[in-house]
C-alpha positions as CSV (number, residue, x, y, z in Angstrom):
1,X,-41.6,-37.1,-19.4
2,X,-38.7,-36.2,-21.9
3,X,-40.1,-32.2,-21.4
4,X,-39.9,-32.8,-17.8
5,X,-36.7,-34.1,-17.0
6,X,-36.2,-35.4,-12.7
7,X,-32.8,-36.2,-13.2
8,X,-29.6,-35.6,-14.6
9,X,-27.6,-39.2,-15.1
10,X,-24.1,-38.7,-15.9
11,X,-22.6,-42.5,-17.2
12,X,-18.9,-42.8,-16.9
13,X,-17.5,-46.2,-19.1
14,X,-13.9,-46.7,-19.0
15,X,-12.0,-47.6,-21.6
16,X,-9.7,-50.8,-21.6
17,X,-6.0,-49.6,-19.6
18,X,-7.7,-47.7,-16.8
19,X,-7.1,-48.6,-13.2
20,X,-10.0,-48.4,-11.4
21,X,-7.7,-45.5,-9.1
22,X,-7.8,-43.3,-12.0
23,X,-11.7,-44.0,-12.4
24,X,-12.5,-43.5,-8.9
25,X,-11.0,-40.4,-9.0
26,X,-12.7,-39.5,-12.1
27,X,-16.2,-40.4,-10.6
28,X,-15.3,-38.3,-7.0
29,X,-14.7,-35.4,-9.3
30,X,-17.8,-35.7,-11.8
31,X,-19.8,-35.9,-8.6
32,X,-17.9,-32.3,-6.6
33,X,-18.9,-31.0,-10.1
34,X,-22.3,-31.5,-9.7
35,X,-22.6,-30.8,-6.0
36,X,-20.9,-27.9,-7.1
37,X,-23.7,-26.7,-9.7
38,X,-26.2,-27.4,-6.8
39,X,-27.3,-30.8,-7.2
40,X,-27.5,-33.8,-4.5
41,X,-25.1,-36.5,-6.3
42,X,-25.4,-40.3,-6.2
43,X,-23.5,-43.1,-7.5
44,X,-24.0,-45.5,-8.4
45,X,-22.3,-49.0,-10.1
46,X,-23.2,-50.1,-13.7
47,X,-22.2,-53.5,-15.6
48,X,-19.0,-54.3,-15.2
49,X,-17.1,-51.3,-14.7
50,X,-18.9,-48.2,-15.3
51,X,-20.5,-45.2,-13.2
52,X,-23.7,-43.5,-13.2
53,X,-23.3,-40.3,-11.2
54,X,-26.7,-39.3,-10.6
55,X,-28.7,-36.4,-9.3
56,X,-32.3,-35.4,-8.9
57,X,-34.1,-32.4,-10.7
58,X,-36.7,-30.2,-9.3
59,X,-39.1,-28.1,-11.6
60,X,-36.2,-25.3,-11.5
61,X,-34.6,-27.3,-14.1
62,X,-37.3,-26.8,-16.6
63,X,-36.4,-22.8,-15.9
64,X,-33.0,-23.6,-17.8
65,X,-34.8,-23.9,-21.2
């Protein structure tokens, strides 16, 4: 339900030139950064080349309104 969310999907597309080092890296540190905040992280692979770091929600994040 959109006033409900149950979780927080952070999608990470590279643009063309990137080595996928410099996007793992990226993705490692999007994911400390929302440990960090509290969140258990996940992530996962999307088309080609992209990232979805992904973390559930609890009711508490409704509280952040």
């Amino acid at each position: 339900m959109l006033g409900s969310p149950d979780r927080l999907v952070i999608d990470l597309d590279p643009p063309d030139g990137i080595r996928i080092g410099e996007l793992r890296d990226a993705v490692r540190r999007t994911r400390g950064q929302v440990a960090n905040a509290g969140l258990v992280p996940f992530i996962q692979t999307t088309g080609g080349r992209g990232f979805h770091v992904t973390a559930p929600l609890d009711a508490t994040a409704n509280s952040l309104r």
